[in-house]
N, C-alpha and C positions, 0 to 999 in steps of 0.2 A: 589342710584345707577344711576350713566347718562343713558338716552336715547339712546340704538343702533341709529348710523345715517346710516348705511350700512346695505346692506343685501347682503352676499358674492355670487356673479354667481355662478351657478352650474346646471348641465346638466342633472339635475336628484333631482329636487327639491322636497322637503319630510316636511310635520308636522308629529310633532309624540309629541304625552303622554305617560306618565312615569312616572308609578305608582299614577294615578290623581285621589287622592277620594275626594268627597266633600259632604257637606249635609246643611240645612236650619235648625239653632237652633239644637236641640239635636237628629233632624230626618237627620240620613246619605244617601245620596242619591247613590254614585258613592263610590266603594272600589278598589283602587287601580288597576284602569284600565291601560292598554298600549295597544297601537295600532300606526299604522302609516298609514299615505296614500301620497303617491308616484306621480305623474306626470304621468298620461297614464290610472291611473285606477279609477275602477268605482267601488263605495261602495255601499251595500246598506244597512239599519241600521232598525233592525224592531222588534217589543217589545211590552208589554205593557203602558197601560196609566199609567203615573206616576213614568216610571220606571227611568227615567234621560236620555232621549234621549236631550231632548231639554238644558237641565245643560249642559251635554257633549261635545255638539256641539259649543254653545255658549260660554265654559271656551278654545276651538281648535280654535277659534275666538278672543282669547285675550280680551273677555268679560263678567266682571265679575257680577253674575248679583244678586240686593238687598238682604242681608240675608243672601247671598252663604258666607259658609267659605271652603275653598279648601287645598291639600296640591298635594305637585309631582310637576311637571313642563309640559308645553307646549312649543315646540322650533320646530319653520322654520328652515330647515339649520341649525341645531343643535344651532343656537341663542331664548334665551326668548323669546317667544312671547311677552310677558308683557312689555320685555322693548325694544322694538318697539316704534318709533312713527309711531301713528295711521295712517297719510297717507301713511306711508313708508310700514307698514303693512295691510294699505288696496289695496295697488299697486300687492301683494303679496298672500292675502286670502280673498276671497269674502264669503258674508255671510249674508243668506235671514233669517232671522227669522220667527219663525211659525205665528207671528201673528205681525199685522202690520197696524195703520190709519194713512191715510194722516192727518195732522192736516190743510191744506191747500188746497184749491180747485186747484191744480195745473193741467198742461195739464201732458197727455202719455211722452209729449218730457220731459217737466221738471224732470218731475220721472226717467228718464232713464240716463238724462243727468249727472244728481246727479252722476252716478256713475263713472261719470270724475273729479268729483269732486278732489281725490287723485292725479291727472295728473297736476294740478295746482298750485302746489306750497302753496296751505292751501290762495291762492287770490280767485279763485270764477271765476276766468275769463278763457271763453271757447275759443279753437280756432279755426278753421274753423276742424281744423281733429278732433277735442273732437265732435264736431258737427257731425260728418261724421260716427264719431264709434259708437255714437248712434243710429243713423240713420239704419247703418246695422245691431247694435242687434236688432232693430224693425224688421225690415225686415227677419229677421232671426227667432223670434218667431210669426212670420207671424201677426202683431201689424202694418203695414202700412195706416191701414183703419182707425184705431184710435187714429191715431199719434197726431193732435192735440184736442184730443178729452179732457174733464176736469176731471178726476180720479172720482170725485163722480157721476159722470153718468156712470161709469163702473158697470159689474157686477162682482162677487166676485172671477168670475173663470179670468175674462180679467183683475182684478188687481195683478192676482199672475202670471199671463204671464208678467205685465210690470215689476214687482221686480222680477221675472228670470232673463229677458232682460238686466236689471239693473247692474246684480251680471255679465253680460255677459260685457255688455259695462264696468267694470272695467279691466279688460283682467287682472285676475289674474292668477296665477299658483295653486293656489284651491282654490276648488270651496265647500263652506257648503251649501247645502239648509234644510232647516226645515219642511217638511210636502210639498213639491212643489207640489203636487197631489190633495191636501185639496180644499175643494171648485169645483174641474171641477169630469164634468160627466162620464161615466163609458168610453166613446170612447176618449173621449178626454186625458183623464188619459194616457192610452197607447200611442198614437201620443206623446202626450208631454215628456215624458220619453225618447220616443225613440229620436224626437230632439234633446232636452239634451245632452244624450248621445254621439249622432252623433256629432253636435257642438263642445262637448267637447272632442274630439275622436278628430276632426278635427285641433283643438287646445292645442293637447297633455295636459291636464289638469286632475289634481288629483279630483276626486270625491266621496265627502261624500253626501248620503240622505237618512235623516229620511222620515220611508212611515212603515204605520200603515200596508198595503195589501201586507202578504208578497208572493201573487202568482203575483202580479207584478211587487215585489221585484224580486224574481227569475226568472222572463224572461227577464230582464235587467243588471242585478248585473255578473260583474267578480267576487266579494266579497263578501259575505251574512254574517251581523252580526245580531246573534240574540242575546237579552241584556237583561235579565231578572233583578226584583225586585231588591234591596239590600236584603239580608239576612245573619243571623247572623250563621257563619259558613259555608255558601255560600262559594267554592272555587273561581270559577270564576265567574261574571257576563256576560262575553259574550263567545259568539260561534260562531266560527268564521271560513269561506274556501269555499270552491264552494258551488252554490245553491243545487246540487247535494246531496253534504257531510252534510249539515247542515240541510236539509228541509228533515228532516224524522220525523215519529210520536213520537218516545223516542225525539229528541230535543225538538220537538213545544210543547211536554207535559209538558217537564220541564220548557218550558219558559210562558206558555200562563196559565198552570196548566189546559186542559182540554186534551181530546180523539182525536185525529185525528187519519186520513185517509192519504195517499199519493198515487198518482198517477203520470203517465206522462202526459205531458199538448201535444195529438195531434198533436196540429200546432208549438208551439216553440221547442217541446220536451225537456223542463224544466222539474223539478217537479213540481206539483201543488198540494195543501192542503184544506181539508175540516176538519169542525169539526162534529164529530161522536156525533148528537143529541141522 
């Protein structure tokens, strides 16, 4: 099948999965999931280990990854994601992955720049404004001080700000991040979410992120999905609507399989969850 070369305008731009299961060899990971995310909204995706957050994210990326066999479809604009060219579709869906080494000592700017990479015609050649919009997603995840600093003197939390920044300098219309929280410390976690947000609030952008902590989840999330195991006779794998509707103790028991607690969270007046030692 040819290559989509168009991706049709529309004022209200949408990925969406339908009916997307997949699994690694005869272990099924994903059953026939559907969701969407929208231009404006903020998702936030939170589960166990192993449960296919990171599959999921990654096949809503048009990225299919070793071993995966899949079925359903993924479509931007009601077009395949799959048959997309890649920078046609990286112009369109940005997308950090949970884990990630440089293989090159490169600076802050290079890594960030990279994600102009798709603005270029698949040449490589930046232009003074490719240069500029990197510039201000530094500055935007407040990365000015280590702008020309070399990646491997970073530490682990300031390499997961520069591939934010990254996923920022592509100016896509969604946004995936994979674990964006992983690595930075308990203050920092909340600032950075909340820029995020802001940012991408600012930039009417569709937001999906995996985050293990879900009372951080729901002091931030328009959307709360909680996505348990695969299981056999399992109706649904997620749970999904306001922080509100979703973060009660019958949900987080069926998904986490342990006792909680719920309260209101004081200062956000979200809910907030413990687990009942």
């Amino acid at each position: 099948m040819d290559k989509l070369r168009f991706v049709t305008n529309s004022n209200n731009p949408q990925l969406a999965a339908a009916s997307l299961s997949a699994g690694y060899g005869a272990a099924p990971v994903l059953d026939s999931i559907s969701l969407s995310i929208s231009a404006g909204e903020f998702i936030c995706l939170s589960g166990r280990n192993g449960c296919g957050k990171s599959t999921l994210l990654s096949l809503l990326a048009g990225i299919t990854l070793p071993g995966l066999r899949y079925s359903g479809q993924v479509t931007f604009n009601s077009q395949p994601v799959k048959q997309m060219q890649p920078c046609i579709r990286a112009k369109h869906i940005a997308y950090m992955p949970q884990n990630e080494h440089s293989a090159w000592n490169y600076t802050v700017e290079d890594i960030i720049l990279s994600g102009r990479f798709c603005h270029t015609n698949g040449t490589g050649i930046y232009s003074p404004g490719d240069y500029e919009t990197a510039r201000q997603a530094a500055a935007e995840l407040h990365l000015e001080h280590l702008y020309t600093r070399p990646v491997y003197t970073l530490s682990g939390g300031e390499f997961q700000r520069v591939r934010i920044a990254r996923a920022f300098a592509q100016q896509p219309d969604i946004l995936l991040l994979d674990e964006p929280a992983a690595n930075l410390d308990f203050a920092v976690r909340f600032s950075l979410l909340a820029g995020i947000k802001k940012l991408a609030g600012n930039r009417h952008l569709g937001v999906l992120i995996s985050i293990h902590d879900v009372n951080l989840a729901a002091a931030f999330a328009d959307t709360l999905i909680l996505m348990s195991p695969f299981s056999t006779g399992k109706q649904n794998q997620l749970i999904s609507g306001s922080p509100a509707k979703v973060i009660t103790p019958e949900n987080l028991g069926m998904t986490f399989e342990k006792t909680f607690g719920v309260y209101t969270h004081p200062e956000y007046g979200c809910p907030a969850a413990y687990v009942k030692l």
